[in-house]
C-alpha positions in Angstrom: 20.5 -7.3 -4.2 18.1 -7.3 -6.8 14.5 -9.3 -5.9 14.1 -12.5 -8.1 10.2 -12.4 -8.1 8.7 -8.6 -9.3 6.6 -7.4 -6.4 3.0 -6.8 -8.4 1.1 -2.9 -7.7 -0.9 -1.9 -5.2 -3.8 -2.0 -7.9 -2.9 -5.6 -9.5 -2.5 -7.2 -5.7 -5.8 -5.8 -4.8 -7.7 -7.4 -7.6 -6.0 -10.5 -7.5 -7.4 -11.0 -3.6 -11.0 -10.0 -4.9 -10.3 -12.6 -6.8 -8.9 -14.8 -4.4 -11.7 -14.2 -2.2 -14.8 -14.9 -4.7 -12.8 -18.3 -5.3 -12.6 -18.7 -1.7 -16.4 -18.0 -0.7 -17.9 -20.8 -3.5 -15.8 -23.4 -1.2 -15.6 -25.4 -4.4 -11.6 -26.0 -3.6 -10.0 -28.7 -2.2 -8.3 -27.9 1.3 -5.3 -28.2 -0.5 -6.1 -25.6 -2.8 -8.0 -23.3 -0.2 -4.7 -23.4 1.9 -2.8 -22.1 -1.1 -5.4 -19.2 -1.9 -5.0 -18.1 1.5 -1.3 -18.0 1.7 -1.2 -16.0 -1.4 -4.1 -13.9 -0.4 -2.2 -13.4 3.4 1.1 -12.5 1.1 -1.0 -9.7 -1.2 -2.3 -8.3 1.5 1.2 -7.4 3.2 2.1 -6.0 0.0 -0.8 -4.3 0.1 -0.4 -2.8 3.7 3.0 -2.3 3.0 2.4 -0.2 -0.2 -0.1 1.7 1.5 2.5 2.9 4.8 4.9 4.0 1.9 1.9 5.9 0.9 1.1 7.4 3.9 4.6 8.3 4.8 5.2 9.6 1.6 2.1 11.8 2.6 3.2 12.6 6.0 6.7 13.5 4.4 5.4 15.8 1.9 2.6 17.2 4.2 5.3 18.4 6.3 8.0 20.4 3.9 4.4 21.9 2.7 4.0 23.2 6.5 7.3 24.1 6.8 6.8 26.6 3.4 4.0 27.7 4.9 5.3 28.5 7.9 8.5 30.4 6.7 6.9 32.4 3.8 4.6 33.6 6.9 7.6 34.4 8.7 9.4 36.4 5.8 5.9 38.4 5.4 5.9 39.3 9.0 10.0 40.7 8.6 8.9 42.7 5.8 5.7 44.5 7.6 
């Protein structure tokens, strides 16, 4: 099913909560409007973390098949000798 709001990048969400911060920090909003810039600063930075544990798995994923070559092309060299 596709999503009906486009999920912004890692680098887009990130400024926007800078953003959302510096507004945040002058307290020159309304509680009404503070409440709002939190609870789309809270949902940026899930985004965030969750972009950032696809990251790492991603990471973790590749890091691993690059061990596993390592480890077999030392084992084919040691056959050979």
């Amino acid at each position: 099913m596709a999503r009906s709001k486009k999920t912004p990048d890692f680098e887009t969400s990130l400024e926007r909560l800078e953003e959302i911060v510096e507004c945040l920090e002058t307290g020159d909003l309304s509680l009404e409007q503070s409440l709002k810039q939190f609870e789309e600063g809270v949902s940026l930075t899930r985004a965030c973390q969750t972009a950032l544990t696809d990251a790492e798995q991603t990471i973790k994923v590749l890091t691993e098949k690059n061990a596993e070559l390592q480890l077999n092309d030392l084992d084919t060299q040691s056959i050979d000798d």
